[in-house]
C-alpha positions as CSV (number, residue, x, y, z in Angstrom):
1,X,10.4,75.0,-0.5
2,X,8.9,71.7,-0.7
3,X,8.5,71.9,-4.7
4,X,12.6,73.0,-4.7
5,X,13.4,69.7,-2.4
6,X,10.9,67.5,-4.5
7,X,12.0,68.7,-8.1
8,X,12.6,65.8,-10.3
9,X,14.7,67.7,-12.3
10,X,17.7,67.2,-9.6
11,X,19.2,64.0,-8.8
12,X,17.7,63.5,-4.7
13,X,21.3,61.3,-3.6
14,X,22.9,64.9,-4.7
15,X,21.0,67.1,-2.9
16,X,22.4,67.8,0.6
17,X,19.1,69.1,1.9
18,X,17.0,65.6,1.4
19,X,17.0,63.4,4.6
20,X,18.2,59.9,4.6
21,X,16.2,57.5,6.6
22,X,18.7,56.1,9.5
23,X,17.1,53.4,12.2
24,X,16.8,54.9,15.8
25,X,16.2,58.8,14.1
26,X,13.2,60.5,12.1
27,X,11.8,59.0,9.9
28,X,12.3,61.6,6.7
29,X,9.2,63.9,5.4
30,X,7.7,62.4,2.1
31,X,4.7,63.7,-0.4
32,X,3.7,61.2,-2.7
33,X,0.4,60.6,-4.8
34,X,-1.6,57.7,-4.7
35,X,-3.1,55.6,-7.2
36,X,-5.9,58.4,-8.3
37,X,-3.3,61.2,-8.1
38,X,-4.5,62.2,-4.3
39,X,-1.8,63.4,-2.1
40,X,0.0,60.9,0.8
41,X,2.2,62.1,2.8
42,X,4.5,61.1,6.0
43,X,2.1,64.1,7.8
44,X,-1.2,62.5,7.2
45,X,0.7,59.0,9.1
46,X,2.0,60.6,11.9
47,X,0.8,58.9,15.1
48,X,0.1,55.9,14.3
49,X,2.9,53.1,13.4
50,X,4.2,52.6,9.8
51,X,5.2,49.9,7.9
52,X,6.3,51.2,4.1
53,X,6.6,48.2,1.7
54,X,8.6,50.0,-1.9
55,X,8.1,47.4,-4.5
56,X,7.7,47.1,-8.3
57,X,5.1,44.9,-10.0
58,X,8.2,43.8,-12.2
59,X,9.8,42.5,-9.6
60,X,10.3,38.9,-8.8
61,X,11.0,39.4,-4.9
62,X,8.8,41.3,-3.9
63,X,5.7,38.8,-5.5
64,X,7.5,37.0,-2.8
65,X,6.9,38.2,-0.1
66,X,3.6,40.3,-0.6
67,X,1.5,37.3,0.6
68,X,3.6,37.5,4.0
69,X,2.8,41.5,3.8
70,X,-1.1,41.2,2.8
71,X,-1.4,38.6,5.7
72,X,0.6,41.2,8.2
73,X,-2.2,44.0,7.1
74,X,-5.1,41.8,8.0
75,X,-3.5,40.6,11.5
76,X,-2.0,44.2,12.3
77,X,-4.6,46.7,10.3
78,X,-6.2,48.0,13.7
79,X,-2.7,48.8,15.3
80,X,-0.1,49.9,11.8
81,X,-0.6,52.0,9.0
82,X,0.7,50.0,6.1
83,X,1.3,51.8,2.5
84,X,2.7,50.0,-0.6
85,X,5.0,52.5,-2.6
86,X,5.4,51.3,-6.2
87,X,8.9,52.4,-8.2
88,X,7.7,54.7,-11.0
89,X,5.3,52.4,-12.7
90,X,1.9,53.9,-14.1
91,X,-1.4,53.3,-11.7
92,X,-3.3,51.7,-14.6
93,X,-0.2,48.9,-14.3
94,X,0.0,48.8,-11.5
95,X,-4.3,48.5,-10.2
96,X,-4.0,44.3,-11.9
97,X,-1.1,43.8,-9.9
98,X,-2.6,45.1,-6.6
99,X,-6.2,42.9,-7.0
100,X,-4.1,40.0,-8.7
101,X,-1.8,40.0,-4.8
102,X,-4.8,41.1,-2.7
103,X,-3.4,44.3,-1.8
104,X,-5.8,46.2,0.1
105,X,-3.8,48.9,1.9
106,X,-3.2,52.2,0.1
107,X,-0.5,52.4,-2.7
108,X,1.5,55.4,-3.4
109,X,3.9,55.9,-6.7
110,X,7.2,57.0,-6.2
111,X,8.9,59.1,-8.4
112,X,12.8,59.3,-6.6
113,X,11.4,60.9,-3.7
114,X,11.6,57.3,-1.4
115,X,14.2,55.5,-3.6
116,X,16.5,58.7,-1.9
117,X,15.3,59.4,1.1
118,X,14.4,55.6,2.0
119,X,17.6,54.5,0.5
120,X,15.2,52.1,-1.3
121,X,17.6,51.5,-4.5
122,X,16.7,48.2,-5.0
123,X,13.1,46.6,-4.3
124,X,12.1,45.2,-2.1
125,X,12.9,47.9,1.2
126,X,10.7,47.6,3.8
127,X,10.6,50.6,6.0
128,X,9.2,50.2,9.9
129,X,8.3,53.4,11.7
130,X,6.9,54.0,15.3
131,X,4.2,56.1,16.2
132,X,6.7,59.1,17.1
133,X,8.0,58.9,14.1
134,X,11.5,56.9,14.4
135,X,12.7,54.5,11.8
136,X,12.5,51.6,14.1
137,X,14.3,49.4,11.1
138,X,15.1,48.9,7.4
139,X,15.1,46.1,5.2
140,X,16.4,45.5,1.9
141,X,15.1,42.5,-0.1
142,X,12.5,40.0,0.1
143,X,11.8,40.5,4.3
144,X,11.0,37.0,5.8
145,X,7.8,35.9,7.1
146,X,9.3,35.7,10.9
147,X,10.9,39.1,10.4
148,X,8.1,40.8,9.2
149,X,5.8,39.8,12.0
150,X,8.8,40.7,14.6
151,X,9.1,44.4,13.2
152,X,5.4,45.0,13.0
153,X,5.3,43.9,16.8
154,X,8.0,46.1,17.2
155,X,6.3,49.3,16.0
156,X,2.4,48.3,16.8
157,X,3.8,48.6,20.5
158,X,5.5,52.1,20.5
């Protein structure tokens, strides 16, 4: 079931079974690899708060506001699970980007899976789930310093 829902060989916006992340419900299931091809997935988060950061290393923006994100890891690390989800770019790309920002959370490559499911078409898209598991809120672009602290407050007390 899970390979069927995942198959890259069908567009995920025209699948009718794939979840779309909506503040205040579930936050939808996701499998993804990280950077040495090991599984991640929404399941091995549950519990703890979330904060999903989907960026490119391409991408103007989001070298924006990643030193605002890096800096919201070391103050909130103890209390929110934070994983950077790069758009389809190659680990061996995308391992100079992450020392070159100071990324030190986990990374994770998407392949369509969040760019459907997250509504993350364009990058940035910063996604903030509680510990339950509710998409507490969603943010498209370059998320400002003040926001980003307010959101991660937000979900580090649920």
């Amino acid at each position: 079931m899970l390979a069927a829902l995942f198959s890259a060989s069908r567009p995920f916006a025209a699948d009718a079974r794939v979840l779309v992340a909506t503040v205040g419900k579930p936050a939808p299931a996701f499998v993804l690899e990280d950077l040495s091809g090991a599984p991640v997935s929404s399941a091995s988060l549950h519990g703890k708060p979330l904060y999903i950061n989907v960026f490119a290393s391409w991408c103007p923006p989001c070298r924006v506001e990643l030193p605002a994100i890096v800096r919201g890891y070391n103050r909130f690390k103890a209390k929110v699970a934070f994983l950077g989800v790069d758009e389809q770019e190659p680990a061996e790309k995308i391992q100079p980007f992450r020392r070159a920002m100071g990324i030190r959370y986990p990374i994770a490559i998407d392949q369509g899976q969040m760019e459907a499911s997250y509504r993350a078409h364009s990058v940035p898209t910063s996604v903030f789930i509680d510990r339950r598991g509710i998409v507490r809120a969603l943010y498209r672009g370059p998320i400002p310093p003040p926001l980003l602290q307010k959101y991660l407050e937000l979900i580090a007390a649920s």
